[in-house]
C-alpha positions in Angstrom: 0.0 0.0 0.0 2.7 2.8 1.2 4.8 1.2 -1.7 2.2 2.8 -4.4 2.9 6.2 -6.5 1.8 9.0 -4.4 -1.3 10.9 -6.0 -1.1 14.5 -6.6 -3.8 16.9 -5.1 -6.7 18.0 -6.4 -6.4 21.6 -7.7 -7.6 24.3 -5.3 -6.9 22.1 -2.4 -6.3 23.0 1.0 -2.9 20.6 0.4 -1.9 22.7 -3.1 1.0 24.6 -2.6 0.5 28.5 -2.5 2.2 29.2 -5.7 3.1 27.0 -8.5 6.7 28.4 -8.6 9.7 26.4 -8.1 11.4 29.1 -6.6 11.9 30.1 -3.0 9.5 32.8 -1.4 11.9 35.6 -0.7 10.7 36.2 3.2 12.4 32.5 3.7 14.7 33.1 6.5 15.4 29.5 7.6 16.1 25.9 5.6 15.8 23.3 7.8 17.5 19.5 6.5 15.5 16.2 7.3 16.3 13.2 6.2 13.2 10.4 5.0 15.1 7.0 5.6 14.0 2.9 6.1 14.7 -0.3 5.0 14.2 -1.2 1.2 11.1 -0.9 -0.2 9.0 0.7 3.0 7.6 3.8 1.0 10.5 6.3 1.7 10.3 7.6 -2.6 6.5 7.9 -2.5 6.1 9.5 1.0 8.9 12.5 -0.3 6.8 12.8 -3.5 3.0 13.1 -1.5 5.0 16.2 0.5 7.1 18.1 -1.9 5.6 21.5 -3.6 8.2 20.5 -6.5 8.3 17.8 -8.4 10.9 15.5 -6.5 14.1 14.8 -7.4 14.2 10.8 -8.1 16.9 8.2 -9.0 15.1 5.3 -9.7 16.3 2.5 -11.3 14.6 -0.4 -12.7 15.5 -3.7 -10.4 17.7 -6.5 -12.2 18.2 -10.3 -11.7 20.7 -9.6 -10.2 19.4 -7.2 -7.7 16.8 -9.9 -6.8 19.6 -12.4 -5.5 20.4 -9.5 -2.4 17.0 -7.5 -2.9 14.5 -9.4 -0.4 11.2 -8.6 -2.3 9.1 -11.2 -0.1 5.8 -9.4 -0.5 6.7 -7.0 -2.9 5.6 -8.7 -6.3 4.7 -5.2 -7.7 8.2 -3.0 -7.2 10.4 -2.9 -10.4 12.5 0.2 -9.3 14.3 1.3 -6.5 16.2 4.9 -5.2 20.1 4.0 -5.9 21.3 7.7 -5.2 18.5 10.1 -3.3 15.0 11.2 -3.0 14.5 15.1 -3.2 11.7 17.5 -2.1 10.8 20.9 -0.4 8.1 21.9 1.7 7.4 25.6 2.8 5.9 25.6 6.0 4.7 28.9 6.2 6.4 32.1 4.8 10.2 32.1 7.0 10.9 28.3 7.0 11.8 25.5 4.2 12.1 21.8 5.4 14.4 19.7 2.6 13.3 16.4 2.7 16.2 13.9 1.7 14.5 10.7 1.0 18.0 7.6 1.6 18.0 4.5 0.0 17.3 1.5 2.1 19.5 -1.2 0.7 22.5 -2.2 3.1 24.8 -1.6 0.5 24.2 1.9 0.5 24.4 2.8 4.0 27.5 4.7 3.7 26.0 7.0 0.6 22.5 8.3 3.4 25.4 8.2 6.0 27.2 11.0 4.0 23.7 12.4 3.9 22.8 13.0 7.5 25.7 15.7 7.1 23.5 19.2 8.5 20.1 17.2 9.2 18.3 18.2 12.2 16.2 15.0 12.1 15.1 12.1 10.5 11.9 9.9 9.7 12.1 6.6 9.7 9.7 4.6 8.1 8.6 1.1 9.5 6.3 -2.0 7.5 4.8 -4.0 10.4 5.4 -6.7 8.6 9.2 -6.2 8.2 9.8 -4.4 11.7 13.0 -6.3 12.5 15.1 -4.5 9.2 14.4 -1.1 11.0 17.2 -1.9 13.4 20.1 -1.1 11.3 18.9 1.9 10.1 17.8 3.2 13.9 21.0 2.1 15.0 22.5 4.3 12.5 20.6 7.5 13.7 21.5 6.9 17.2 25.3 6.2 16.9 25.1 9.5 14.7 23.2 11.5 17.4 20.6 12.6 15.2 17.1 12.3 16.6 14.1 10.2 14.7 10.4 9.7 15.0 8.8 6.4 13.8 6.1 6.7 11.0 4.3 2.8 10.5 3.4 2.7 7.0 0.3 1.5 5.9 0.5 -1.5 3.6 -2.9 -3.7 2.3 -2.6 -6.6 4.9 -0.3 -5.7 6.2 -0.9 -7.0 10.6 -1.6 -3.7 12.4 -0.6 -3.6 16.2 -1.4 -1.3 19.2 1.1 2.1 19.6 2.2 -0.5 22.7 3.4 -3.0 21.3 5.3 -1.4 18.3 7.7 0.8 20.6 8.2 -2.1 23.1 9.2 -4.5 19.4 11.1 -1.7 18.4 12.9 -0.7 22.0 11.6 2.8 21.3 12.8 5.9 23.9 9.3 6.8 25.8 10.0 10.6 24.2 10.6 9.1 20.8 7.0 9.6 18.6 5.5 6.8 16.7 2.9 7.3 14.6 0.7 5.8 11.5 0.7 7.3 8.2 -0.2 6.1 4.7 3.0 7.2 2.8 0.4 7.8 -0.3 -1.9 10.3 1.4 -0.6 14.1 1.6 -2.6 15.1 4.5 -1.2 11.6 6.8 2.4 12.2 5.7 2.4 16.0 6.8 0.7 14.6 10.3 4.4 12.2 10.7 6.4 14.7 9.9 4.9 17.1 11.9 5.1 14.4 14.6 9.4 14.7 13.8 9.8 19.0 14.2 7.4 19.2 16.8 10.2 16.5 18.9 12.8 18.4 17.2 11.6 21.6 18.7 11.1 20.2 22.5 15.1 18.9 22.3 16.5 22.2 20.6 14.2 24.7 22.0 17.0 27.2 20.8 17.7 26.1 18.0 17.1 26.0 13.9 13.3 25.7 14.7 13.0 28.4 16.9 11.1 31.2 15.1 9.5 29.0 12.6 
Protein backbone atom coordinates (compact mmCIF):
# COMPACT_ATOMS: atom_id res chain seq x y z
CA UNK A 1 0.00 0.00 0.00
CA UNK A 2 2.66 2.78 1.17
CA UNK A 3 4.79 1.24 -1.75
CA UNK A 4 2.22 2.82 -4.42
CA UNK A 5 2.90 6.20 -6.51
CA UNK A 6 1.79 9.02 -4.42
CA UNK A 7 -1.33 10.85 -6.04
CA UNK A 8 -1.10 14.45 -6.58
CA UNK A 9 -3.81 16.86 -5.09
CA UNK A 10 -6.67 18.01 -6.38
CA UNK A 11 -6.40 21.63 -7.67
CA UNK A 12 -7.57 24.32 -5.29
CA UNK A 13 -6.91 22.10 -2.44
CA UNK A 14 -6.34 22.99 1.04
CA UNK A 15 -2.90 20.64 0.39
CA UNK A 16 -1.85 22.68 -3.05
CA UNK A 17 0.99 24.59 -2.58
CA UNK A 18 0.49 28.50 -2.49
CA UNK A 19 2.22 29.19 -5.67
CA UNK A 20 3.14 26.97 -8.52
CA UNK A 21 6.68 28.44 -8.61
CA UNK A 22 9.73 26.43 -8.13
CA UNK A 23 11.43 29.07 -6.56
CA UNK A 24 11.92 30.11 -3.01
CA UNK A 25 9.55 32.85 -1.38
CA UNK A 26 11.85 35.56 -0.73
CA UNK A 27 10.68 36.24 3.19
CA UNK A 28 12.40 32.52 3.65
CA UNK A 29 14.66 33.05 6.46
CA UNK A 30 15.37 29.55 7.57
CA UNK A 31 16.12 25.90 5.63
CA UNK A 32 15.83 23.28 7.76
CA UNK A 33 17.55 19.52 6.55
CA UNK A 34 15.53 16.22 7.33
CA UNK A 35 16.25 13.18 6.23
CA UNK A 36 13.15 10.43 5.02
CA UNK A 37 15.09 7.01 5.56
CA UNK A 38 13.97 2.94 6.06
CA UNK A 39 14.70 -0.26 5.05
CA UNK A 40 14.22 -1.21 1.21
CA UNK A 41 11.14 -0.87 -0.25
CA UNK A 42 9.03 0.69 2.99
CA UNK A 43 7.60 3.79 0.96
CA UNK A 44 10.49 6.33 1.67
CA UNK A 45 10.26 7.63 -2.60
CA UNK A 46 6.51 7.86 -2.54
CA UNK A 47 6.08 9.54 1.00
CA UNK A 48 8.91 12.55 -0.28
CA UNK A 49 6.81 12.80 -3.51
CA UNK A 50 3.03 13.09 -1.55
CA UNK A 51 4.97 16.18 0.54
CA UNK A 52 7.12 18.05 -1.94
CA UNK A 53 5.65 21.47 -3.60
CA UNK A 54 8.22 20.51 -6.49
CA UNK A 55 8.26 17.78 -8.40
CA UNK A 56 10.90 15.47 -6.48
CA UNK A 57 14.07 14.84 -7.42
CA UNK A 58 14.18 10.84 -8.11
CA UNK A 59 16.88 8.20 -8.96
CA UNK A 60 15.13 5.32 -9.69
CA UNK A 61 16.34 2.45 -11.33
CA UNK A 62 14.65 -0.40 -12.67
CA UNK A 63 15.53 -3.73 -10.40
CA UNK A 64 17.72 -6.47 -12.24
CA UNK A 65 18.23 -10.33 -11.65
CA UNK A 66 20.71 -9.59 -10.21
CA UNK A 67 19.42 -7.24 -7.71
CA UNK A 68 16.80 -9.87 -6.78
CA UNK A 69 19.59 -12.38 -5.50
CA UNK A 70 20.44 -9.52 -2.41
CA UNK A 71 17.03 -7.48 -2.92
CA UNK A 72 14.48 -9.45 -0.38
CA UNK A 73 11.18 -8.61 -2.33
CA UNK A 74 9.10 -11.16 -0.10
CA UNK A 75 5.77 -9.40 -0.54
CA UNK A 76 6.68 -7.02 -2.93
CA UNK A 77 5.60 -8.71 -6.28
CA UNK A 78 4.69 -5.22 -7.69
CA UNK A 79 8.23 -2.97 -7.23
CA UNK A 80 10.38 -2.90 -10.42
CA UNK A 81 12.51 0.17 -9.34
CA UNK A 82 14.29 1.34 -6.53
CA UNK A 83 16.23 4.89 -5.22
CA UNK A 84 20.15 4.04 -5.86
CA UNK A 85 21.31 7.73 -5.23
CA UNK A 86 18.48 10.11 -3.30
CA UNK A 87 14.97 11.21 -3.05
CA UNK A 88 14.54 15.05 -3.16
CA UNK A 89 11.71 17.54 -2.09
CA UNK A 90 10.83 20.86 -0.42
CA UNK A 91 8.08 21.91 1.70
CA UNK A 92 7.35 25.55 2.79
CA UNK A 93 5.86 25.57 5.98
CA UNK A 94 4.67 28.94 6.19
CA UNK A 95 6.36 32.11 4.76
CA UNK A 96 10.22 32.15 7.01
CA UNK A 97 10.88 28.29 6.97
CA UNK A 98 11.78 25.48 4.18
CA UNK A 99 12.05 21.79 5.44
CA UNK A 100 14.43 19.71 2.55
CA UNK A 101 13.34 16.39 2.66
CA UNK A 102 16.15 13.92 1.72
CA UNK A 103 14.47 10.65 0.99
CA UNK A 104 17.99 7.61 1.61
CA UNK A 105 18.02 4.53 -0.01
CA UNK A 106 17.35 1.46 2.05
CA UNK A 107 19.54 -1.18 0.69
CA UNK A 108 22.50 -2.19 3.13
CA UNK A 109 24.76 -1.62 0.54
CA UNK A 110 24.20 1.88 0.52
CA UNK A 111 24.41 2.84 4.01
CA UNK A 112 27.48 4.70 3.73
CA UNK A 113 26.00 6.96 0.61
CA UNK A 114 22.53 8.34 3.36
CA UNK A 115 25.44 8.16 6.01
CA UNK A 116 27.18 11.03 4.04
CA UNK A 117 23.68 12.40 3.94
CA UNK A 118 22.78 12.99 7.50
CA UNK A 119 25.71 15.65 7.13
CA UNK A 120 23.48 19.16 8.45
CA UNK A 121 20.08 17.15 9.19
CA UNK A 122 18.30 18.25 12.18
CA UNK A 123 16.21 15.01 12.08
CA UNK A 124 15.07 12.15 10.55
CA UNK A 125 11.89 9.94 9.67
CA UNK A 126 12.08 6.63 9.73
CA UNK A 127 9.67 4.62 8.11
CA UNK A 128 8.63 1.10 9.47
CA UNK A 129 6.31 -1.96 7.50
CA UNK A 130 4.78 -4.01 10.40
CA UNK A 131 5.42 -6.69 8.62
CA UNK A 132 9.20 -6.20 8.22
CA UNK A 133 9.76 -4.38 11.69
CA UNK A 134 12.99 -6.31 12.54
CA UNK A 135 15.06 -4.52 9.23
CA UNK A 136 14.40 -1.13 10.96
CA UNK A 137 17.23 -1.89 13.41
CA UNK A 138 20.11 -1.07 11.35
CA UNK A 139 18.87 1.94 10.08
CA UNK A 140 17.76 3.17 13.91
CA UNK A 141 20.96 2.15 15.00
CA UNK A 142 22.51 4.26 12.50
CA UNK A 143 20.61 7.48 13.74
CA UNK A 144 21.54 6.86 17.18
CA UNK A 145 25.32 6.24 16.93
CA UNK A 146 25.12 9.51 14.69
CA UNK A 147 23.22 11.47 17.38
CA UNK A 148 20.61 12.63 15.16
CA UNK A 149 17.13 12.29 16.58
CA UNK A 150 14.13 10.24 14.74
CA UNK A 151 10.43 9.68 14.98
CA UNK A 152 8.81 6.44 13.76
CA UNK A 153 6.10 6.74 10.96
CA UNK A 154 4.30 2.84 10.48
CA UNK A 155 3.37 2.66 7.00
CA UNK A 156 0.31 1.52 5.92
CA UNK A 157 0.47 -1.54 3.58
CA UNK A 158 -2.88 -3.66 2.27
CA UNK A 159 -2.64 -6.62 4.85
CA UNK A 160 -0.30 -5.68 6.24
CA UNK A 161 -0.89 -6.97 10.61
CA UNK A 162 -1.56 -3.68 12.42
CA UNK A 163 -0.62 -3.64 16.18
CA UNK A 164 -1.39 -1.30 19.22
CA UNK A 165 1.07 2.06 19.64
CA UNK A 166 2.23 -0.52 22.73
CA UNK A 167 3.36 -3.02 21.35
CA UNK A 168 5.33 -1.44 18.29
CA UNK A 169 7.71 0.79 20.62
CA UNK A 170 8.17 -2.14 23.10
CA UNK A 171 9.23 -4.53 19.44
CA UNK A 172 11.12 -1.71 18.41
CA UNK A 173 12.86 -0.71 21.98
CA UNK A 174 11.57 2.78 21.27
CA UNK A 175 12.77 5.94 23.91
CA UNK A 176 9.28 6.80 25.80
CA UNK A 177 10.03 10.61 24.23
CA UNK A 178 10.58 9.13 20.80
CA UNK A 179 7.01 9.62 18.56
CA UNK A 180 5.50 6.80 16.66
CA UNK A 181 2.88 7.33 14.57
CA UNK A 182 0.75 5.82 11.55
CA UNK A 183 0.73 7.32 8.20
CA UNK A 184 -0.22 6.14 4.68
CA UNK A 185 2.96 7.20 2.79
CA UNK A 186 0.38 7.83 -0.30
CA UNK A 187 -1.85 10.31 1.38
CA UNK A 188 -0.60 14.14 1.61
CA UNK A 189 -2.60 15.10 4.53
CA UNK A 190 -1.20 11.59 6.78
CA UNK A 191 2.39 12.23 5.74
CA UNK A 192 2.40 16.04 6.82
CA UNK A 193 0.67 14.56 10.26
CA UNK A 194 4.39 12.23 10.67
CA UNK A 195 6.39 14.72 9.86
CA UNK A 196 4.93 17.10 11.95
CA UNK A 197 5.13 14.41 14.62
CA UNK A 198 9.36 14.69 13.78
CA UNK A 199 9.78 18.99 14.16
CA UNK A 200 7.36 19.16 16.82
CA UNK A 201 10.18 16.54 18.90
CA UNK A 202 12.83 18.37 17.21
CA UNK A 203 11.57 21.64 18.68
CA UNK A 204 11.06 20.19 22.53
CA UNK A 205 15.13 18.90 22.25
CA UNK A 206 16.45 22.22 20.64
CA UNK A 207 14.19 24.71 22.03
CA UNK A 208 16.98 27.17 20.83
CA UNK A 209 17.75 26.15 18.01
CA UNK A 210 17.07 26.05 13.94
CA UNK A 211 13.29 25.74 14.75
CA UNK A 212 13.01 28.39 16.91
CA UNK A 213 11.14 31.21 15.13
CA UNK A 214 9.48 28.97 12.60
Amino acid sequence: MGSAPASEPAAGSAAEPASGDVYLRPTVQTAVKLLVVGHFAVGKTTFVGALSEIRPLRTEEVMTEAGALVDDLAGMKDKTTTTVALDFGRLTLNDRLVLYLFGTPGQQRFTQLWQDMTRGALGALVLADTRRLGQSFEVMGVLEELGLPYAVALNQFDGAPEYGTDEVRAALDLLPETPLVHCDARDRASSTRALISLVEYLLTRTPTGQLEHA
